[in-house]
N, C-alpha and C positions, 0 to 999 in steps of 0.2 A: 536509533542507532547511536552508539558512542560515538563522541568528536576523532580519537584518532584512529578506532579502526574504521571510520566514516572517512575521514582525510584520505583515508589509505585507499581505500573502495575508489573514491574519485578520481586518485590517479589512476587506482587501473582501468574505470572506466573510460577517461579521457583515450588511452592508449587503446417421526409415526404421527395420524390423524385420528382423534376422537369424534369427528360432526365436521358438515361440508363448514361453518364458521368458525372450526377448533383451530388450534394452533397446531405447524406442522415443524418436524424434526428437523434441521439442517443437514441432516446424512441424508436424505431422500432428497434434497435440492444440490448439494455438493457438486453431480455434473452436471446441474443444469446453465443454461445461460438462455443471453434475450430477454424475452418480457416474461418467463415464465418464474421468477420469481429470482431470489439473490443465489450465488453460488461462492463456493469455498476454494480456494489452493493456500500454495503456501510462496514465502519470498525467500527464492533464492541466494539471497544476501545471508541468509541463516548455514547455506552449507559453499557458500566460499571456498574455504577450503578446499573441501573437497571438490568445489567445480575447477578453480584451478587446478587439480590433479589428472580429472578427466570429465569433461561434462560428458559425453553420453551416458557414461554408466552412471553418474551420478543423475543425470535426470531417469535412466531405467528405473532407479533403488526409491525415485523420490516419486513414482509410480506407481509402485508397486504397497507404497502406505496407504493407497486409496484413493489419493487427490487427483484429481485430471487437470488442475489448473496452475498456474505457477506466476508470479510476477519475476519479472528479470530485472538484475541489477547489474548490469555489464556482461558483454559479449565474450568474453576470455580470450579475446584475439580469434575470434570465429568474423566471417563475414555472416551478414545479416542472413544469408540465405542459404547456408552454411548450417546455424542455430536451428534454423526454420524443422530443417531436415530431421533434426537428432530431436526435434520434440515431435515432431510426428511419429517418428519410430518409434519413440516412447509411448507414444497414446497421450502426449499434453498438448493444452494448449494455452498461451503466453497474451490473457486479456489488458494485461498494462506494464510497460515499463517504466524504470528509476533512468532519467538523464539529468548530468549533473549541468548548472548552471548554464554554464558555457557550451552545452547543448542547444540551448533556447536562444542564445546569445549570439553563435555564430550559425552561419546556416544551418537555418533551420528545416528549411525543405528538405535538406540531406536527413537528418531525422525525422521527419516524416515519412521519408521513402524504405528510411530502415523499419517505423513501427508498423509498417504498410506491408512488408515484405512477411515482417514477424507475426502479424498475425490481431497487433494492438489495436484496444479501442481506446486506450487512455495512455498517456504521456505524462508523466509524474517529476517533474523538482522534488526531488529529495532534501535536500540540505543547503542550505547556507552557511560557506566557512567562518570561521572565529574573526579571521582574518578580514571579511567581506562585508561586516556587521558591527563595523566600529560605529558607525552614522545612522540614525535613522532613513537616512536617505535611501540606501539599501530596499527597505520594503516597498518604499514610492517606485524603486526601479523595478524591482520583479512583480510589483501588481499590475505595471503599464508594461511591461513586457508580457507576464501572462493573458492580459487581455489581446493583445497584439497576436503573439501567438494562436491564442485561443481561434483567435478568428479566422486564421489561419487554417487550422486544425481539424475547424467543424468543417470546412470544404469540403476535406478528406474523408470526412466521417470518424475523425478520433476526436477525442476530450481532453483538455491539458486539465491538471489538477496539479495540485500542493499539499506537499506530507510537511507533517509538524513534528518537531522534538518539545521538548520542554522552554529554553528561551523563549520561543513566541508569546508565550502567555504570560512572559514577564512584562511588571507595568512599569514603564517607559515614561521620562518628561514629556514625549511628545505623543503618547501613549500605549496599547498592547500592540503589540504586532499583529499577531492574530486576528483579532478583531478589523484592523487598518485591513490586511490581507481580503479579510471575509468583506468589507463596506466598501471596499475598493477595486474590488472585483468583477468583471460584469456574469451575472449566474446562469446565461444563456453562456458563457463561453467558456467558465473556469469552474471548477468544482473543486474536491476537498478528498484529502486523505486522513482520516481523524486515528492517530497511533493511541490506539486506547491505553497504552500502559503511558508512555508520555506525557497524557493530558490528566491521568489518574495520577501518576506521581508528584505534579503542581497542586492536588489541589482542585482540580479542574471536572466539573461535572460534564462528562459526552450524554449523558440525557439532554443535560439545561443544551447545552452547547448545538445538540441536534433541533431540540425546539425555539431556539434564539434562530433559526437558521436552516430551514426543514427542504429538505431535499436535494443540500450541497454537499453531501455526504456519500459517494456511491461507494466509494471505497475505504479499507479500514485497513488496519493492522490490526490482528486480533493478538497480544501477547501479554502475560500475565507479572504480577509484581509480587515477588517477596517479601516476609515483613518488613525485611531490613532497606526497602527498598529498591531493592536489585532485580533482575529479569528473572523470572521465573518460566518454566513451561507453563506452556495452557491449562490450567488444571489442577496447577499445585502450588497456584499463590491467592492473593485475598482482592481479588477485582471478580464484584458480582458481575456474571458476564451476563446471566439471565435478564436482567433488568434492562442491561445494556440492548441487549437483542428484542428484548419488547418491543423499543424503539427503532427496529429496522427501518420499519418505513416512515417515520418519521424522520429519518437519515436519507433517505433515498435509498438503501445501501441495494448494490448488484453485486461486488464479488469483497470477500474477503480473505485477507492472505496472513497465516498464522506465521509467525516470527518472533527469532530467539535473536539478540546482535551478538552472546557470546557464550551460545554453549560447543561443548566440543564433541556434542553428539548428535549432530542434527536432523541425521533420519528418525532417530529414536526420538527427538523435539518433535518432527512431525506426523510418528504415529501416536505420540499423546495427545498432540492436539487435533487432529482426527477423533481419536478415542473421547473428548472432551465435546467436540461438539455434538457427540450422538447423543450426549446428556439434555444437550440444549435446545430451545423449540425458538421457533420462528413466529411473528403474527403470518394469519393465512391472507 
């Protein structure tokens, strides 16, 4: 996601088979969840907008594309069980949320009680401000906080994880972030959100990166790049996504959530990329 409509977002959050060994479609896993293989939604952070306006109809419309799963990026001033309601009624369900720093920071049992309510089995840091990231220090604190957390968390039966932008993978006197994040982290408690257009716009190979690193991956951002660099829908930019998804399980990957951080037609964002991953095949 972009730095300022990211800024923006955190204050509102603060407030088919060929052979039993072939490879199978990601449309035929989409609702699945559990052990039975990875499954698909999309991040609501792509239609903002529109959820500020109204989230139930907006989660009905974001139903009716196909997808049964949805990651959430802030409540819109709904109580947690409140949220719970309008995704039922819709037919979703909500396997991990975006809480912003100061989620993990300050009580944190209070967000667990809300991801407990909603439905989550993952708890996601999303970003670290411009502002928060002057010092390397920064990452020393959110690794010993994620692990903290973490352990926290598995009690519960949820997973905390870490989504990346593009900075982390910048190298650093003191070195990547990324990397510190991943070395620094205990893998029994903390796992990984790998934004594949992000770590694709550095430079950054998500193959090498899942096998530098195999099974801290359950979750993804699946969103596509433009030549020019820029966000593209799933489907109409230049990120081999097939190659990428070879590596599923070498990622660990369970769910993944297609996202746009600024198109202005987001249902239509998420019935391309629905439309996109019927192209694509899974290992079995």
């Amino acid at each position: 996601m972009q730095e300022l409509s990211r800024r923006q977002w955190l204050k509102l959050a603060a407030g088919a088979t060929a052979g039993a060994c072939a490879l199978a479609s990601p449309l035929r896993l989409l609702a699945q969840s559990g052990n039975r293989g990875p499954s698909f939604g999309v991040q609501l952070y792509t239609a903002r907008a529109l959820m500020e306006k109204n989230v139930a109809k907006t989660l009905a419309k974001t139903a009716k594309t196909g997808f049964k799963e949805v990651e959430l990026a802030g409540l819109f001033d709904n109580a947690p069980k409140e949220f719970k309601k309008m995704l039922d009624d819709a037919g979703l369900t909500a396997p991990s949320s975006h809480i912003p720093l100061q989620g993990f920071e300050k009580d944190f049992g209070k967000t667990l009680e809300s991801a407990l309510t909603l439905g989550n089995k993952y708890i996601v840091l999303p970003y670290i401000m411009p502002e928060q990231r002057q010092s390397f220090d920064i990452y020393k604190h959110v690794a010993d906080l994620l692990n903290t957390c973490g352990e926290q968390a598995k009690q519960a039966g949820i997973t905390v994880a870490y989504h990346n932008h593009d900075f982390e993978f910048e190298q650093l006197a003191e070195g990547q972030p990324m990397a510190f994040l991943l070395n620094n982290t205990d893998k029994d408690l903390v796992q990984f959100e790998l934004d594949l257009y992000w770590a694709s716009k550095v430079n950054q190979d998500p193959v090498a990166i899942f096998k530098q690193h195999p099974g801290r991956f359950p979750l993804w951002h699946v969103k596509d790049m433009a030549k020019d660099g820029s966000i593209a829908n799933v489907g109409e930019g230049t990120i081999d996504f097939q190659r990428i998804f070879d590596a599923a399980n070498v990622a660990g990957l369970r769910h993944g959530f297609i996202e746009h951080d600024s198109t202005k037609k987001p249902i239509a964002t998420f019935k391309r990329g629905y439309k996109t991953l019927q192209t694509l095949q899974l290992p079995s």
